[in-house]
N, C-alpha and C positions, 0 to 999 in steps of 0.2 A: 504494500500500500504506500501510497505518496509519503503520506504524514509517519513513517519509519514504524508503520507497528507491521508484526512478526504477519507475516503472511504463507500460504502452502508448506513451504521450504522448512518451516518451523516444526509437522509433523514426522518430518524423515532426518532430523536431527542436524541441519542444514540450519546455520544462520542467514537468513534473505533480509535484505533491509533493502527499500527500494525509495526516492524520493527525486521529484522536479524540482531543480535550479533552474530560475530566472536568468542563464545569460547562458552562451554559446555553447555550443561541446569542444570547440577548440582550447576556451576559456579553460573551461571545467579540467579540459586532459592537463594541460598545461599546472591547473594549481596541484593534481595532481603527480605531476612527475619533475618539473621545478625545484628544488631545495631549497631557492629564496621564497620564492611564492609558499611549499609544504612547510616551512618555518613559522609561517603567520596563521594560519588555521591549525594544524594535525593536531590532535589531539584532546583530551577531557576538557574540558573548559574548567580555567584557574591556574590548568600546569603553564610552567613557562620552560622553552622551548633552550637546551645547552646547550644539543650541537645535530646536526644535520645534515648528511652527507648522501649523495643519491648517484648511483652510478647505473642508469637507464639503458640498461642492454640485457638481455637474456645472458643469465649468469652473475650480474652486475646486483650489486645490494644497496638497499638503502639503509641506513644505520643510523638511529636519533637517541637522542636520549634527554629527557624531561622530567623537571624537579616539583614535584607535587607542593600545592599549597601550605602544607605543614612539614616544607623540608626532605620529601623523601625523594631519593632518584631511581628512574625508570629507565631502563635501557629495552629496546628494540629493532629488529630488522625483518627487513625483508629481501629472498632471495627472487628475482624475477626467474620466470619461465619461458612468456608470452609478453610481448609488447607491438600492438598492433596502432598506431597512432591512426586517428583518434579514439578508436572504437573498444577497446579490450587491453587489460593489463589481469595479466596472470603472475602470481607470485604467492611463495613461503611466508606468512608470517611466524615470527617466533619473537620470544622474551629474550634477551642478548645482555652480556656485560658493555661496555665501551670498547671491547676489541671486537665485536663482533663474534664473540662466542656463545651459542645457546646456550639459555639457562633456565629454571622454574620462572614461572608467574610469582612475582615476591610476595601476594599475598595467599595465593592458590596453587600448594605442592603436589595437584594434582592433575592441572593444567593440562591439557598437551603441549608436547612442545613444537608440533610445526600443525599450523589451519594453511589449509590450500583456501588462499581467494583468488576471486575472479570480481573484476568490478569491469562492469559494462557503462559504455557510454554513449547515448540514444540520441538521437537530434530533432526537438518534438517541433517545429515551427521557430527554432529561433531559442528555443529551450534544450535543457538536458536533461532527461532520465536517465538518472544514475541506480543502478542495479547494483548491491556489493553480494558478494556469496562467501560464505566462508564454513570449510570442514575439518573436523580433522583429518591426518594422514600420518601412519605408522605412529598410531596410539593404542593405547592399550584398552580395555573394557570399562577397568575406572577412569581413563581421561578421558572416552568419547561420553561418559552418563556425567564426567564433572562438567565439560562442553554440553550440552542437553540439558542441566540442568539451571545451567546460568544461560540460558537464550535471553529469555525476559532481560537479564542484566545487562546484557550485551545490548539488546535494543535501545534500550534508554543510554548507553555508552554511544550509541552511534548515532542517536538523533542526536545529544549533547554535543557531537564531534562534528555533524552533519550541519547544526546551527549554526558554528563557526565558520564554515566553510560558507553558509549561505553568506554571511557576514560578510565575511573574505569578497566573494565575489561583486559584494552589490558597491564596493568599492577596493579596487583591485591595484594593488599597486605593479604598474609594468615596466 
């Protein structure tokens, strides 16, 4: 559904969040795959943004890391797979040190540690439908039901992250 609540993909243990941005798919790809531009949006709303590094090729990672409103630091990456500009980015997410080494969810040690997404990018008249999917991959029975069990949490993590990004875009710095 637009408004980021869990739709089909929810019943087969598939994170779907789907939602329309007010401005281009060019736009859109770009705040996506950018590290100046993915420095002003990505992430919970509140964290502030340490370090950001994006290297956009199949095989190529992205690597951030952001410091939670009460001091804590997050590190993540993503391994790409699939980059189809404008249309489709396939990639590993996982929880990372600063070197880029996988690690646990700091608050959830039972995490999986790599969700395969796919975020699609639609060009609705001038607009983007943005599709995100996210599963796990070479998880175990307890991380696919701790994944499955925090959907809901994850939704509300991606409208919060999705707000920003609308934010981002309706003044865009290029």
């Amino acid at each position: 559904m637009a408004d980021g609540k869990p739709d089909q993909g929810s019943a087969t243990g598939e994170l779907v969040v789907t939602r329309v941005f007010a401005a281009p798919r060019d736009l859109v790809f770009k705040a996506w795959t950018e590290s100046d531009r993915l420095a002003k949006w990505w992430g919970p709303r509140g964290f502030t943004m340490l370090s950001c590094k994006n290297d956009l090729r199949p095989g190529g990672v992205f690597l951030y890391g952001m410091r939670s409103p009460d001091g804590h630091e997050m590190w993540g990456k993503w391994v790409y797979r699939e980059i189809i500009v404008p249309e489709r980015l396939v990639f590993v997410a996982s929880f990372a040190d600063p070197q880029g080494n996988i690690t646990r969810h700091p608050l959830a040690p039972t995490w999986p540690h790599e969700v395969l997404s796919t975020v699609t990018f639609t060009d609705e008249d001038g607009q983007t439908k943005l599709t995100m999917r996210g599963i796990p991959i070479n998880a175990t029975d307890v991380e696919c039901k701790t994944f499955l069990d925090n959907l809901g949490g994850m939704q509300k993590g991606w409208k919060g992250t999705f707000d920003q990004l609308d934010d981002y875009l309706a003044n865009p710095a290029c």
